[in-house]
Every structure is written in C-alpha cells, then in structure tokens.
C-alpha positions as CSV (number, residue, x, y, z in Angstrom):
1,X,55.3,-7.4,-22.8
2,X,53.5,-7.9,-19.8
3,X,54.6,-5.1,-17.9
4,X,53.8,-2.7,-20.8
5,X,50.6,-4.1,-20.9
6,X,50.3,-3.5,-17.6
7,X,51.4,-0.1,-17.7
8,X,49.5,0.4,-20.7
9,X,46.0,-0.2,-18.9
10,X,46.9,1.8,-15.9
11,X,47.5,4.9,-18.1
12,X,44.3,4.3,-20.1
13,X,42.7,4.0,-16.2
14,X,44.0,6.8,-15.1
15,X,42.6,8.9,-18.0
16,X,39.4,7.7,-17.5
17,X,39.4,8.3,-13.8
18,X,40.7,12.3,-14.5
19,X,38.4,12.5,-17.8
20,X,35.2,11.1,-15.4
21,X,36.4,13.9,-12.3
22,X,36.6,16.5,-14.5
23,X,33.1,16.0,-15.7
24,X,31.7,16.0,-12.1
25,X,33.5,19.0,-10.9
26,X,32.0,20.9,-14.3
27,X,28.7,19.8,-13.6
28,X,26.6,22.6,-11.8
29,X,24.5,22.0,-8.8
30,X,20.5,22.7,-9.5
31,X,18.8,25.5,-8.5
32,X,15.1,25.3,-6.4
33,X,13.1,27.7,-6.2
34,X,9.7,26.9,-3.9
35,X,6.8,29.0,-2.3
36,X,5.8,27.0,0.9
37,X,2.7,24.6,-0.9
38,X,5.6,23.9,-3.8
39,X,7.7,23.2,-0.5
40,X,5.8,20.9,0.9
41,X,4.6,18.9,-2.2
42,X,8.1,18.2,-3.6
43,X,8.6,17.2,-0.2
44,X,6.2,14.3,-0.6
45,X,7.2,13.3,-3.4
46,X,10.8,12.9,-2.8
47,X,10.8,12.3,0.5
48,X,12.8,8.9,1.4
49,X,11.2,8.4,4.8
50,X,7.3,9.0,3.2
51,X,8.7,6.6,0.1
52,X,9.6,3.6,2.9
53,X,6.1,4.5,4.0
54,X,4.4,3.9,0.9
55,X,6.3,0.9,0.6
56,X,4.8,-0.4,4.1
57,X,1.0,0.5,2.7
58,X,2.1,-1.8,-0.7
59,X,3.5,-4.5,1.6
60,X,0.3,-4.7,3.7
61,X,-1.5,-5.1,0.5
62,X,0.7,-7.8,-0.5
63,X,0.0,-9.6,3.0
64,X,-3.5,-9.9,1.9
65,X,-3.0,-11.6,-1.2
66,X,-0.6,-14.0,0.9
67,X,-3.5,-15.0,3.0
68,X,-6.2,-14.9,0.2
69,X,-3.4,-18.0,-1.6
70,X,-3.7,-20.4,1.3
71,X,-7.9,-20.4,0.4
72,X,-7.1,-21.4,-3.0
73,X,-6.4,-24.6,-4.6
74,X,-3.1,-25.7,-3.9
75,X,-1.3,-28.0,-6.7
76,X,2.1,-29.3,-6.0
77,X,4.3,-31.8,-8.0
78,X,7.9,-34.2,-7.0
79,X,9.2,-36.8,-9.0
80,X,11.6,-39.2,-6.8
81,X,14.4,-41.6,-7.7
82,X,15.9,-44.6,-5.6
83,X,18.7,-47.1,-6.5
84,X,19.4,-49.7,-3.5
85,X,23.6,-50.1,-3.8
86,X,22.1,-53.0,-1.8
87,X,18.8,-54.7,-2.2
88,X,17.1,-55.6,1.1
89,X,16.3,-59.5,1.9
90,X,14.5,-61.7,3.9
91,X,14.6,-64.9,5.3
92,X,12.1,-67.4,4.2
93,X,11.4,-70.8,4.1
94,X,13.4,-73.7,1.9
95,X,10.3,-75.2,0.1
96,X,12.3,-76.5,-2.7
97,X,15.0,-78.7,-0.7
98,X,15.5,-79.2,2.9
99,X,19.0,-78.1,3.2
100,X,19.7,-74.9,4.1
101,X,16.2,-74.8,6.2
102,X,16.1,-70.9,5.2
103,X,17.0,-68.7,1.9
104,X,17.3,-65.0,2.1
105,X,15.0,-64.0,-1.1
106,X,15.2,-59.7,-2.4
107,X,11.5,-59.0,-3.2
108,X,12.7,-55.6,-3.7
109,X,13.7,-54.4,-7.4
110,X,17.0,-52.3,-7.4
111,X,16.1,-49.0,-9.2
112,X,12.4,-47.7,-8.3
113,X,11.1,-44.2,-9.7
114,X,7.8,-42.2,-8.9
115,X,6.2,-38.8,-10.3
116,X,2.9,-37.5,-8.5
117,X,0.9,-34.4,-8.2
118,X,-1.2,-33.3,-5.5
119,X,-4.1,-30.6,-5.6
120,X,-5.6,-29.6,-2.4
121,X,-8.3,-27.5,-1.3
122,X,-9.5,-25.5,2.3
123,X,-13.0,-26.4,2.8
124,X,-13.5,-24.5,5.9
125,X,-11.4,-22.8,8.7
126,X,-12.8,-20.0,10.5
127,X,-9.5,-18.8,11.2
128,X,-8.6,-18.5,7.5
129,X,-11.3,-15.8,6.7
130,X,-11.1,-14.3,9.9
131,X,-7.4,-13.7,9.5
132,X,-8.4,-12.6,5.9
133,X,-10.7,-9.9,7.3
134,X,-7.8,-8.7,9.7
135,X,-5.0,-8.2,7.4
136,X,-7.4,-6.4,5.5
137,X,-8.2,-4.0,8.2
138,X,-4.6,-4.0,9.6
139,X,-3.9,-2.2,5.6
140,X,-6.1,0.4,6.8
141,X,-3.6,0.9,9.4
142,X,-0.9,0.9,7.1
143,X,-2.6,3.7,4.9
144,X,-2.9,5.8,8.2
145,X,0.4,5.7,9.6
146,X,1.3,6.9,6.1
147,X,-0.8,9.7,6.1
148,X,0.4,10.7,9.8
149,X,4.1,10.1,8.2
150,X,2.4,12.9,5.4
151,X,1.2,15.1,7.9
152,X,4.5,15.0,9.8
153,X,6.1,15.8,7.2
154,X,4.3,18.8,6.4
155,X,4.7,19.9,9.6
156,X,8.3,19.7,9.7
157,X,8.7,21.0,6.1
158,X,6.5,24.1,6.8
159,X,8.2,25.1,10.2
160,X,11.7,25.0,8.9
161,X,10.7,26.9,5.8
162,X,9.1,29.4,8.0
163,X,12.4,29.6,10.5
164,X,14.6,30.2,7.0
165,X,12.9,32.7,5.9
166,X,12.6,34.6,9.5
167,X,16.2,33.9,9.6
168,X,16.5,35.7,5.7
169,X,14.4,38.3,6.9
170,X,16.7,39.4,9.9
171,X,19.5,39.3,7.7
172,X,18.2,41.9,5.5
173,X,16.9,44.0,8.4
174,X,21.2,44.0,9.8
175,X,21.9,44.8,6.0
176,X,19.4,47.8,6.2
177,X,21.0,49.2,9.5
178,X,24.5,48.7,7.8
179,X,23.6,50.4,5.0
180,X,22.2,53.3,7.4
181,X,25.0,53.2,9.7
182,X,27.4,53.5,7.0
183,X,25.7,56.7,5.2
184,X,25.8,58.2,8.9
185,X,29.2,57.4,9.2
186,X,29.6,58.9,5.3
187,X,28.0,62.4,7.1
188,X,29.7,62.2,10.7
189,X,33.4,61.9,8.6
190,X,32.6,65.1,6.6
191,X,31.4,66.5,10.0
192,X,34.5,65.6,11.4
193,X,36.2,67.2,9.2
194,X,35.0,70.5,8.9
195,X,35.7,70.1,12.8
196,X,32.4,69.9,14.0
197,X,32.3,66.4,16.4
198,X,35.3,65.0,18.3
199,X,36.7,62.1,16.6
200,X,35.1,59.9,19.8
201,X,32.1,60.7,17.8
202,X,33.2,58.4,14.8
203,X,34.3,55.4,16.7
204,X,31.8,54.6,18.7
205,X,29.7,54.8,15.4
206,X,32.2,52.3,13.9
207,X,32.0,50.1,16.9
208,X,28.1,50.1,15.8
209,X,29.2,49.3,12.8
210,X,31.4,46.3,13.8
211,X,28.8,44.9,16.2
212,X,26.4,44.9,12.7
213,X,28.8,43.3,10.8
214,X,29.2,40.3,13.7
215,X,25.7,39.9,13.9
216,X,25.7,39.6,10.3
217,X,27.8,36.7,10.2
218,X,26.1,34.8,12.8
219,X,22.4,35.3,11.1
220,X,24.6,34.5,7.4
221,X,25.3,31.2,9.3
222,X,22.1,30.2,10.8
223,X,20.6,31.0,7.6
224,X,22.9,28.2,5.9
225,X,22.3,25.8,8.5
226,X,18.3,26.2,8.4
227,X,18.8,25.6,4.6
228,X,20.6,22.7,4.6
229,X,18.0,21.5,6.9
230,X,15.1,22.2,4.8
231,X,16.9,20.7,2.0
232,X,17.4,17.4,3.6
233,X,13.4,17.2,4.5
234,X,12.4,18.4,1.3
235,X,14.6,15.4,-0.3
236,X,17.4,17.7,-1.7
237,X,21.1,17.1,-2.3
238,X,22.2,19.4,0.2
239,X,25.2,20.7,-2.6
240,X,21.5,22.5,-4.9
241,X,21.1,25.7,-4.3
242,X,17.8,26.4,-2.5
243,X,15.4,29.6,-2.9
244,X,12.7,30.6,-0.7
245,X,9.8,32.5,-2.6
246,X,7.7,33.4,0.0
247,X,8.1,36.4,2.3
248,X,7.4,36.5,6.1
249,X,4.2,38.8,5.5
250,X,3.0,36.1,2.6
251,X,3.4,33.0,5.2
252,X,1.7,34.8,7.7
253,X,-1.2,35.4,5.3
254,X,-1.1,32.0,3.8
255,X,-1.1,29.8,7.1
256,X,-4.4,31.2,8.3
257,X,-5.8,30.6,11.7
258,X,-8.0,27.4,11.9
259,X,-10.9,27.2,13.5
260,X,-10.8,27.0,17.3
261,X,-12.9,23.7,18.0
262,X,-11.1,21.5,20.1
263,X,-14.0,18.9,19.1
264,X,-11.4,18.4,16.2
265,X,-9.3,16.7,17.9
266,X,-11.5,13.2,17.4
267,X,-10.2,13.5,13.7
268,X,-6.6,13.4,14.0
269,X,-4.8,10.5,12.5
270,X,-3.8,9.4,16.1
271,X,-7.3,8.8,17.5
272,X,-8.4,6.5,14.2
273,X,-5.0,4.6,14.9
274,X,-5.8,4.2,18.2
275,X,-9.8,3.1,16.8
276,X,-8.4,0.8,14.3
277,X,-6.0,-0.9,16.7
278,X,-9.2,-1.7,19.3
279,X,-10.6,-2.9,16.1
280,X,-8.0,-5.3,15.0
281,X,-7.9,-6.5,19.1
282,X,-11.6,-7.7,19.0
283,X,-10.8,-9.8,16.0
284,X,-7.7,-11.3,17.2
285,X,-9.8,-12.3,20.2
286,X,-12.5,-13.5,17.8
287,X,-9.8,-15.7,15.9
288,X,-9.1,-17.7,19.5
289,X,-13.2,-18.2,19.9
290,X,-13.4,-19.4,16.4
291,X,-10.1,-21.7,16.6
292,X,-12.2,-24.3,18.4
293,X,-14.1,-25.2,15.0
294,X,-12.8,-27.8,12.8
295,X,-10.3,-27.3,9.7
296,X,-11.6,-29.4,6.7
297,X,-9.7,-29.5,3.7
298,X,-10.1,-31.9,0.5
299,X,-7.2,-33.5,-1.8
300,X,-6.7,-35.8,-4.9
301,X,-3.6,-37.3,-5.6
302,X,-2.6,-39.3,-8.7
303,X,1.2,-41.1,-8.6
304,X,2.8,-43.1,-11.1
305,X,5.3,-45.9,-9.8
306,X,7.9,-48.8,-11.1
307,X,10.1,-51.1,-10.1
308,X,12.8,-51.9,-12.5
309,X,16.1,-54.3,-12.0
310,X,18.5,-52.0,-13.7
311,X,18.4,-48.0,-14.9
312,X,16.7,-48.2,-18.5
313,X,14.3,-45.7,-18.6
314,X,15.6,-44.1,-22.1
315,X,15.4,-47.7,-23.8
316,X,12.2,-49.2,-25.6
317,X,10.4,-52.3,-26.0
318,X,10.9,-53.2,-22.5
319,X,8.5,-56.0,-20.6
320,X,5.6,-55.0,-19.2
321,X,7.1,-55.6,-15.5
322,X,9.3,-52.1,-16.2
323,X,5.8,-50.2,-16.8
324,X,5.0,-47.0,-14.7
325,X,1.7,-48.3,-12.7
326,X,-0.4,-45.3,-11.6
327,X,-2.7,-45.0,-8.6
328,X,-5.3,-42.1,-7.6
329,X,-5.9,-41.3,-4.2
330,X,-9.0,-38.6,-2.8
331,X,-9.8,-37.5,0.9
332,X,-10.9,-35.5,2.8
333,X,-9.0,-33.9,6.3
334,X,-10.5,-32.8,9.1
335,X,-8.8,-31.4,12.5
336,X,-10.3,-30.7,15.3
337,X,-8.7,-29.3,18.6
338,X,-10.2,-30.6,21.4
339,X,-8.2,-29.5,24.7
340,X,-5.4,-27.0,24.4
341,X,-4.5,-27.2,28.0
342,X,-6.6,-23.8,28.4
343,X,-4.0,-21.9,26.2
344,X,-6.7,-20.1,24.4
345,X,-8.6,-18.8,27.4
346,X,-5.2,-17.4,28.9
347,X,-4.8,-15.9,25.4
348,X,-7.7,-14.2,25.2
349,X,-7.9,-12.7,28.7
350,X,-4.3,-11.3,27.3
351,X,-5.7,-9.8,24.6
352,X,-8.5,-8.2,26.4
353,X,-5.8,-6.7,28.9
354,X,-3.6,-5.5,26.2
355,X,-7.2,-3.5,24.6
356,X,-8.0,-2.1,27.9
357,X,-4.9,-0.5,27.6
358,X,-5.1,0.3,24.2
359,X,-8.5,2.2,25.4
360,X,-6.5,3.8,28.3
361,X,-3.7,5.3,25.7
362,X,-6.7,6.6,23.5
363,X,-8.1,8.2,26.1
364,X,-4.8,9.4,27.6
365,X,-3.6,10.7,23.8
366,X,-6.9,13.0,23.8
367,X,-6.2,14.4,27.2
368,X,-2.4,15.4,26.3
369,X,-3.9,16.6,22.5
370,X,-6.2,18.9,24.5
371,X,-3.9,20.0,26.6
372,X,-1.3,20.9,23.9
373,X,-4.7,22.5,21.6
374,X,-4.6,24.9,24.7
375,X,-1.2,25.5,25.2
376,X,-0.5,26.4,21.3
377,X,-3.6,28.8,21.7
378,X,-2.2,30.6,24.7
379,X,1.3,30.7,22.8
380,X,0.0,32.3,19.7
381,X,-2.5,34.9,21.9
382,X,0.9,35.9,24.1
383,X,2.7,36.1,20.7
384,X,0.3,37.8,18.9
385,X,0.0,40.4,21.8
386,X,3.6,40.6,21.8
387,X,3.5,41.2,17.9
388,X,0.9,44.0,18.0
389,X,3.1,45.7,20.5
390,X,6.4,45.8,18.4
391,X,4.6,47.4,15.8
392,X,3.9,50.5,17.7
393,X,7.9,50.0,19.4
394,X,8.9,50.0,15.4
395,X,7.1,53.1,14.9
396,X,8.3,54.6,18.2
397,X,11.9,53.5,17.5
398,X,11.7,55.5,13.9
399,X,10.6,58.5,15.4
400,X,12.9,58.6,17.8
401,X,15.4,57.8,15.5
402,X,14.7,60.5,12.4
403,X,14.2,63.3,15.2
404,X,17.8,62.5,17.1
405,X,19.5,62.5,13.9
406,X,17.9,65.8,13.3
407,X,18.9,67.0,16.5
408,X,22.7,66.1,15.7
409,X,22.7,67.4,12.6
410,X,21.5,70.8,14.0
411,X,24.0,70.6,16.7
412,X,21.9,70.3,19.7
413,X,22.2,65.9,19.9
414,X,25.2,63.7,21.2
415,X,26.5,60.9,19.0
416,X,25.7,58.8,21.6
417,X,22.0,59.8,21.5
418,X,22.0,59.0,17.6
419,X,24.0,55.5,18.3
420,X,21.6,54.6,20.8
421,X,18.8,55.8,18.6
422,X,20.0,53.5,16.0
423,X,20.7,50.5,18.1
424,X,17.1,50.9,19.5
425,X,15.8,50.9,15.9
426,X,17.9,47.7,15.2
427,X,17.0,46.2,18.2
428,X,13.5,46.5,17.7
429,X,13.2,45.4,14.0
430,X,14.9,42.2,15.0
431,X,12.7,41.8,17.8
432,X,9.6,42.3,14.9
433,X,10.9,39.7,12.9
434,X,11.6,36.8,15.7
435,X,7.9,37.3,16.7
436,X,6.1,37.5,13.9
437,X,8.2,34.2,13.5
438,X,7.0,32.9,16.3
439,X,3.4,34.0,15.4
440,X,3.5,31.9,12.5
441,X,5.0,28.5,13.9
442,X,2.5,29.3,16.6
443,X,-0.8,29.1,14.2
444,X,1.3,26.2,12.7
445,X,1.3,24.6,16.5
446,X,-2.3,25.0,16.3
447,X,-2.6,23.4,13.3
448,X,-1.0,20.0,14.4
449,X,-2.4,20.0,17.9
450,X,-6.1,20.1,15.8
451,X,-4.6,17.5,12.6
452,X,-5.5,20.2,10.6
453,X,-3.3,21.1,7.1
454,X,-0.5,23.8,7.5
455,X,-2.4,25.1,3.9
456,X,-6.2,25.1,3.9
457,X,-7.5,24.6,0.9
C-alpha cells in the first residue's frame, strides 16, 4: 500500500513537473520596441542598480527619523520575578535566652515580584540636534549620488543604443553590397556565357562575394552581443526580443551639441558631492566643539513591589503583608565630560586633515573634468572633420563605381577594375557609418564631461 502510494505521488509529480515545462517552453518572449528617450526612461525605471539606489535615498531618510526618536520621550516597561530556593540569613543576637548566644534569622520573604515603568526625556545635548542636522544633510547626499547613478545610467544606456544601431546600420550597408554584388554576378554569368569575359572574371567576383558574406556574419554577431548588452542596462530579460526605432541620422539629430561653456562644469553632480561632503566635515568638527557641553536629561519612574512567603498571586483575600507597595521616583541627569585625555582635539585636527583633502580632490576632479571637456571637444572636431570628408569619398566612391561598371559593360573595363570599384564603395560606406558613430558618442562624451542630459529638453 505504501509503495503504490508512493508511486502514485511520483506519477502525479511527474505530470505536474512536464504539465508546468510545457507551459514555459509555450510562453513567448516579449517584444520591445524603444526610440532612445523610451530607452533611457524604461531604463530608470527598471533598472536594479538605480532601484538599490533609491533604496539608499529611503534608508538615509529613515536614519533621520532614528535620530529625531532619541529626542523624544522614551517610555519603557519590565515586570521581574524572584523565588529564593534558599532564603538568605543572618546572624543576630539571642535576646530571648542566652543559649545559643546567636540565631540566624531570614528577613527576606521567599517569592518577591515587581512591575515598573520608566519615561524619560533629553533636555539638552548639543550633539543630539547637531547630529540631527547632519544626517539630514548627509540625505542630500544620498539624493545626489542617486541622481549621478541616473545620469550614469543614461550615459551608458544612450552609448550602447547608439553603438547597436551603428552596428545595424553596417549590417544593412554589407546587405546592400550583397545585393549589388549578386545582380553583378547575375550580368557577368550571362556575359560569360555569351563568351564575352574569362571565367577568372566570375571568381574573383564570387570571392567578393564570400568576403561580404564573412563580414556579414561578424557584424550579425556584434549586433547580438551589443543587444544583449543594452538589454541588460535597460533592465531586460536578455531571452525579449529588442527593437531599436531610431536610425543613425535621427540620433545624430536628437543628441544635439550642447553649449560649449566649460563654466558648466561647477554644476555636475560630482562638484556638489564634493560641496556637500566639505559641508558635512565642518559639522562633524562642530559635533567635537559642542561635545564639551553637558547632557541633561529628566525621568519619572513609578514601581510596584511585594514580598510574599509563598506563590499566591491568583488567590484572594490575602493579608495585607502580600500587597503590591508602589513607590515614584523623578530626577534629573546631568553628564558632563571634563578631560577626555585630549581625544577631541586630536579628532578634530583629523577631521580638518581629512577636509583639506577633501578640498584637494575637488579641486583635483575639476582640473581632470576640464581636461576631459577638452579632450571630448577635440575628438568630436577630428571626427566631425573626418565625417565631412567621407561624405564627398561616398560620393567619389559612387562615381567611380557607376562609371567602371559602364566601362565593363561596354567592353573597354577589367573585372578587376569593377571589383575594386565595388570594394572601394563598400569600404567607404562602412567607414561613413563607424564615424558618424563616433560623431555621436563623441557629442555624447561632451555631454558627460559638462553633466549635461544626453536629450535636451
């Protein structure tokens, strides 16, 4: 009976398991389709990394109300049981007979129980609403790191969505020259045939061909991988299918040049992190300065007591010697440090060290932020340059391509001067494509270097 239950259960398991695999391997993965704003807003919305962050900004907030709770009134409550296994005794005086000189006499009762509550409240500390003052400031640092951790993010979203779709955009341009080499090939074969080129002719068109279809593969590839990337920033399962909407020419219109003030700089994120750090250190000194002053804080406490020779608190109409017997107690504390062994001093002059350096990373951040404001400007002027260029080398390639396949086709070209014509026009729409790439990711450089957003609104 056992073993058919047994068996029983593992069949019903093992439908359940199949039943529940099937399902998942009918479900269909989603389907995204984003323009580079849509991009980068799902982005922060799903990002894990920016949700931790948030979570950081709610904690600091939380910190605050931890600190604001010591200030208020603080009640607290205990109830306490004893039961001596063996009553304590002492030795006293015989004063009713003279033998034995000394009796041991319990003036202890066995079983004792007390309940209190205590309410207390701060008075004064001037480290308290310092250190109340700092954590609220220190959330301001929390909500700037998360808006650097946004920015970041945007960054990072906007470059890989541009470096997708360059990678799309090559792809089609080797698709193109396939298609063209293929309809050459389509004209060369009939040529062939009517014995008009060598058959030499062909295969080195083919081997054209071949070298296309490679390339093919590899761009195919690097377009998956740059995907998948984008996909993991963007907070995507990587299994979803992911669309780009934008096209090369829209990103390049849509990321617009910022202006060029390197007086921008003072605004990024980085340099109020830096501002607000400084900030924090003057108070932190401030809390050691201030630590000298007295702590005064006020309490009441009210406790009721008994003393009973045996465990009968759930009986009634007991003497009055088992009664609870309350007592009320109010004061006032008051602490004072008076030497610390010149801790404090040696703390501060640490904490004065530690802001000079803070100071000498500020100052070092907006010498580096400068320096990379310059650099991305250079970059994008030499790529831009370069970008101008291959738009008359398109142009030039075209010709030179439509008038050698005239030439052949009249007789008076090579096939080698029509392959090389064509590999020339390949060459230099890929080389369009990877800079105008790198004219955008350049303006995106910019961007970053300045804290600007990739998308002006």
């Amino acid at each position: 009976m056992v073993r058919k239950t047994f068996f029983l259960a593992f069949v019903w398991f093992g439908f359940v398991h199949a039943n529940l695999q099937a399902q998942s391997n009918t479900e269909e993965p989603s389907t995204h389709e984003f323009n580079l704003q849509e991009a980068i807003d799902y982005a922060k919305e799903n990002s894990l990394l920016l949700k931790n962050s948030q979570l950081d900004v709610d904690n600091s907030h939380e910190t605050v109300k931890q600190i604001v709770a010591t200030g208020l009134p603080q009640i607290t409550t205990g109830v306490g049981y004893n039961h001596y296994l063996q009553v304590p005794q002492s030795w006293v005086p015989n004063f009713a007979s003279t033998s034995p000189e000394y009796i041991k006499i319990g003036f202890q009762q066995k079983i004792g129980m007390n309940a209190n509550i205590t309410a207390s409240q701060l008075i004064f500390d001037g480290t308290y609403f310092l250190g109340l003052k700092a954590a609220k400031e220190y959330t301001k640092v929390s909500d700037l790191l998360h808006i650097k951790s946004e920015s970041d993010l945007e960054y990072q979203v906007s470059s890989a969505y541009v470096q997708a779709v360059a990678a799309n955009a090559n792809l089609g341009v080797v698709e193109s020259n396939i298609s063209t080499v293929d309809s050459n090939l389509s004209m060369m074969s009939a040529m062939y045939t009517e014995g008009f080129i060598e058959k030499l002719d062909i295969d080195k068109l083919q081997l054209t061909r071949s070298n296309l279809i490679a390339q093919k593969s590899r761009i195919e590839s690097a377009v998956e991988l740059l995907i998948n990337v984008l996909k993991v920033q963007l907070g995507l399962p990587v299994t979803d299918q992911l669309v780009l909407k934008d096209a090369l020419d829209d990103l390049n219109v849509i990321i617009s040049l910022p202006d060029m003030n390197v007086d921008a700089i003072a605004q990024r994120i980085e340099v109020k992190l830096f501002d607000q750090q400084l900030l924090l250190s003057r108070l932190d000194e401030k809390r050691y300065k201030v630590g000298k002053y007295p702590t005064i804080a006020a309490f009441i406490q009210h406790q009721q007591s008994t003393q009973r020779p045996e465990f009968n608190f759930f009986e009634s109409n007991l003497s009055p010697n088992n009664s609870f017997i309350p007592s009320t107690l109010i004061g006032v504390n008051l602490s004072l440090t008076l030497f610390d062994g010149f801790a404090s001093k040696s703390k501060i002059r640490e904490i004065k060290n530690n802001r000079k350096k803070t100071a000498n990373d500020l100052e070092n951040f907006k010498r580096y932020a400068s320096l990379e404001f310059l650099n991305a400007k250079i970059n994008y002027q030499n790529n831009l340059n370069l970008w101008n260029q291959q738009k008359k080398n398109i142009a030039l390639a075209k010709d030179i391509y439509a008038r050698t396949k005239i030439k052949y086709t009249e007789g008076v070209g090579t096939a080698i001067e029509i392959t090389q014509a064509e590999t020339d026009l390949v060459a230099a729409n890929t080389t369009y494509q990877t800079i105008m790439n790198d004219v955008i990711l350049s303006k995106i450089e910019i961007k970053k270097s300045l804290g600007k957003k990739v998308i002006e609104e």
